[in-house]
N, C-alpha and C positions, 0 to 999 in steps of 0.2 A: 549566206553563211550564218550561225546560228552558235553563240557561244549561250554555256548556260552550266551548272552545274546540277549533278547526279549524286546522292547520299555525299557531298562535301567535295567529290572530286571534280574540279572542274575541266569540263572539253569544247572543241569546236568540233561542230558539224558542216560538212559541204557538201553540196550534191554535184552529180559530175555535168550538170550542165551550165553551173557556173564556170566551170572550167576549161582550158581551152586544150590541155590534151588528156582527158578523164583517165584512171586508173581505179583498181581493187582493192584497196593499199588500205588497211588502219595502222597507224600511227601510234605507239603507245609508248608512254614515257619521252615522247620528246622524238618517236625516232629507234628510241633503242632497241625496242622490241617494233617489230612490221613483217602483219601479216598480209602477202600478197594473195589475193584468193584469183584472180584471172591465170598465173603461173602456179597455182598452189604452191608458194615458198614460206617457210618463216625465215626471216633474219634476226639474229642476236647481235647487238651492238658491232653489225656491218658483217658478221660471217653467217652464211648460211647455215643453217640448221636442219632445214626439212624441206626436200622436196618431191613433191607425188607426180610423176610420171604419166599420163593417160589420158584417152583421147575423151572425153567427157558426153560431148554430139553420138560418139559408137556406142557408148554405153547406154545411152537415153535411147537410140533409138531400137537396140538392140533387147531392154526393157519394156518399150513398146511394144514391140513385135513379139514377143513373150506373152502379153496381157497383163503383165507386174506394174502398171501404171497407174498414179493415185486416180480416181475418176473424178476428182473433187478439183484436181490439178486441169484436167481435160476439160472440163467444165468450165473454168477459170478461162481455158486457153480459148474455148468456141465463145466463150463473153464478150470475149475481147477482139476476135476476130469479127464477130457481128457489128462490135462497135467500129471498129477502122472499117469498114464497109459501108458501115452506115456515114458516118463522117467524109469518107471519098464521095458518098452520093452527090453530101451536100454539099461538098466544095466544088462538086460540076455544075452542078445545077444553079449557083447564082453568078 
């Protein structure tokens, strides 16, 4: 966890693997404002305000299939797929 301040305001930062059941959640003013991005909600001091409907997976792959997909993003995606491959090698192999 990581407290620190930004142009005078101060916040903490956590990452979800410190934590033991991770969420999407920023937290602003204490709470009063939170933005959920895994549910797309906003809440205002505890009422809902905004929520987006939609399957998110049908959309990507539905873009995909399209050809509308960043290639810079696909690039990223075969990096990193090379890399988990490469790391399962070496965790069989010793």
């Amino acid at each position: 966890m990581v407290f620190s301040t930004a142009d005078g305001v101060m916040f903490r930062l956590s990452v979800a693997w410190e934590h033991p059941s991770p969420s999407k959640k920023w937290l602003i003013n204490c709470g009063e404002l939170v933005l959920d991005f895994a549910k797309e909600e906003v809440w205002k001091g505890g009422e809902l305000i905004l929520q987006e409907k939609r399957d998110k997976l049908k959309m990507m792959l539905e873009s995909f299939l399209r050809g509308e997909y960043d290639t810079k993003s696909r690039e990223r995606a075969m990096r990193n797929i090379k890399l988990l491959e490469r790391v399962q090698e070496l965790l069989t192999s010793s």
